[in-house]
C-alpha positions as CSV (number, residue, x, y, z in Angstrom):
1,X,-19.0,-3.4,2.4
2,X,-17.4,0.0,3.0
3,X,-17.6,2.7,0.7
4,X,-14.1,3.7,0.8
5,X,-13.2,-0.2,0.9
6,X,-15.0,-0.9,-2.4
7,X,-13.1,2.3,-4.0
8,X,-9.8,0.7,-2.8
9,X,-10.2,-2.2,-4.2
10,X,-10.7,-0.4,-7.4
11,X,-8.0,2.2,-7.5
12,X,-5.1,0.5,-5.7
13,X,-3.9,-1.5,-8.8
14,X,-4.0,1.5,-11.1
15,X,-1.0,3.3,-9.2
16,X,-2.4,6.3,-9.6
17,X,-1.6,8.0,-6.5
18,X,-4.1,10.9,-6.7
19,X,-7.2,8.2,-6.1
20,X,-5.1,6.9,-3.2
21,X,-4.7,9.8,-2.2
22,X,-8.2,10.9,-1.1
23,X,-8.8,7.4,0.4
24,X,-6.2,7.8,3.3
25,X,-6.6,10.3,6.4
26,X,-4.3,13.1,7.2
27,X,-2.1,10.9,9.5
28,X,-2.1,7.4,8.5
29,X,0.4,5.2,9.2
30,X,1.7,2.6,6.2
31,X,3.6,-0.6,7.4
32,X,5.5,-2.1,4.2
33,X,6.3,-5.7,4.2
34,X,9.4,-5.1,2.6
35,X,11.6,-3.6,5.8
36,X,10.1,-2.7,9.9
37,X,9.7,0.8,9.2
38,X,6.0,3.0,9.1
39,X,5.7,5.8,6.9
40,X,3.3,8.2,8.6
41,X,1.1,11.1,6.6
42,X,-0.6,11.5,3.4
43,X,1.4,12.4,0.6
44,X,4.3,10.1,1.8
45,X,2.1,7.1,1.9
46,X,0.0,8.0,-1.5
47,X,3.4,8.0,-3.1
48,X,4.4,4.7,-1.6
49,X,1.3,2.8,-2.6
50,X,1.0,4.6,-5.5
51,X,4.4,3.5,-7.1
52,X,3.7,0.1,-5.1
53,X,0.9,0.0,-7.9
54,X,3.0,0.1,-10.4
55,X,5.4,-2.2,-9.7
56,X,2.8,-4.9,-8.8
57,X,1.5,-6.9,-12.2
58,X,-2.0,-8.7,-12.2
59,X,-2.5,-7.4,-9.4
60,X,-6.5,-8.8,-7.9
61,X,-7.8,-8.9,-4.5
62,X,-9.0,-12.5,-3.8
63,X,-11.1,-11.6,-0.4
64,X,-11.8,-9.3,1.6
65,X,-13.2,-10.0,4.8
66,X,-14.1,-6.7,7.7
67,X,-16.5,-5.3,9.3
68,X,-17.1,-1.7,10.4
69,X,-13.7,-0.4,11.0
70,X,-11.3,-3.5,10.3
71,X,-11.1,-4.8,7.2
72,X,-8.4,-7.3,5.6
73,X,-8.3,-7.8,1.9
74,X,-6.1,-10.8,0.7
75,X,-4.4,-10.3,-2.9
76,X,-2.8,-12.4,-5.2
77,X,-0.1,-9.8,-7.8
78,X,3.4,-10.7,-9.7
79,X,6.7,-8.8,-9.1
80,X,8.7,-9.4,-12.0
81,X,8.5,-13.0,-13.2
82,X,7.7,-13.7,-9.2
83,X,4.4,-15.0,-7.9
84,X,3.1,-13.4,-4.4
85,X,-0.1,-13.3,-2.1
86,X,-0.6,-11.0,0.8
87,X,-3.0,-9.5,3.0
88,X,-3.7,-5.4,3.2
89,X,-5.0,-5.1,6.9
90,X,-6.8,-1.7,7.2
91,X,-8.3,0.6,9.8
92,X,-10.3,3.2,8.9
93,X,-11.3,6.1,11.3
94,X,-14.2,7.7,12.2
95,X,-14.7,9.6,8.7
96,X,-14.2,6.1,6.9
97,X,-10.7,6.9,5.7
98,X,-8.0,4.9,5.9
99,X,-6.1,5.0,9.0
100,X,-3.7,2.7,9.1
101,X,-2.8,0.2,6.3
102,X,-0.6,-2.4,7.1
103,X,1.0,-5.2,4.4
104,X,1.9,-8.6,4.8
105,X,3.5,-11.0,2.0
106,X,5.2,-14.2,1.1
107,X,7.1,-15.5,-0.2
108,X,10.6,-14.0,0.8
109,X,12.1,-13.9,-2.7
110,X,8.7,-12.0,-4.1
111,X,9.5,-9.5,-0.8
112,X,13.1,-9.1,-1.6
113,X,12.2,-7.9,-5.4
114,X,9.4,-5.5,-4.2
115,X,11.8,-3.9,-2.2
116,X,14.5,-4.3,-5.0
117,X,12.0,-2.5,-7.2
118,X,10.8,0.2,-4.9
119,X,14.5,1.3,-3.9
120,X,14.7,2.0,-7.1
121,X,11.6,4.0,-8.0
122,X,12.6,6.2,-4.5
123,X,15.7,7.1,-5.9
124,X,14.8,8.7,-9.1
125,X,11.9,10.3,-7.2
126,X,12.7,13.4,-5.2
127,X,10.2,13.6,-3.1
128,X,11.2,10.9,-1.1
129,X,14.2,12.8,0.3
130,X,11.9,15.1,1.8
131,X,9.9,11.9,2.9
132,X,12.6,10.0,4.2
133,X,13.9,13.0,6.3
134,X,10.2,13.1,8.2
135,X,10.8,9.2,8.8
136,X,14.3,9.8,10.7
């Protein structure tokens, strides 16, 4: 397995967005399940996943299946009270950082409180004006 694949796996329940942080490359691109919208860059996406990992509860990754470059790692996490599984599909580039990371999820209602939970996180954290303004 990957290097920076088996770190992942390791730091992306702790929320701690300073180990995320030196997983991802300069410009990678992060596509949320909860809305069709890709947050592009470092810092904006180290915050994302980082407060993602604290909203998530028993949070585990089930399996991760990849080779070389493409990699997708199925997880099985609560929101809430609410039961989910997803899959993180990731490309690394040629330094074996992450390039783009991409999340898909069911069920709906899990979705819907992740995004519920993650509105609210933005809005107490400034950072994400400056964020969403690079988005627009």
């Amino acid at each position: 397995m990957h290097p920076t694949i088996t770190k992942m796996q390791e730091v992306v329940a702790k929320g701690d967005e300073s180990l995320i942080h030196e997983l991802l490359a300069d410009d990678v691109s992060f596509m949320p399940p909860t809305y069709y919208k890709t947050w592009k860059g470092r810092e904006p996406v180290a915050a994302v996943l980082g407060h993602v990992g604290q909203v998530f509860s028993d949070f585990r990754y089930r399996r991760v299946m990849g080779d070389g470059k493409d990699w997708a790692l199925e997880f099985q996490c609560k929101v809430g009270d609410l039961d989910a599984v997803g899959v993180d599909l990731i490309t690394l580039n040629d330094d074996g950082l992450i390039e783009t990371f991409e999340v898909v999820m069911r069920p709906y209602k899990t979705i819907g409180a992740l995004r519920d939970a993650m509105n609210a996180r933005v809005m107490t954290d400034a950072r994400f004006l400056k964020f969403r303004e690079a988005l627009s």
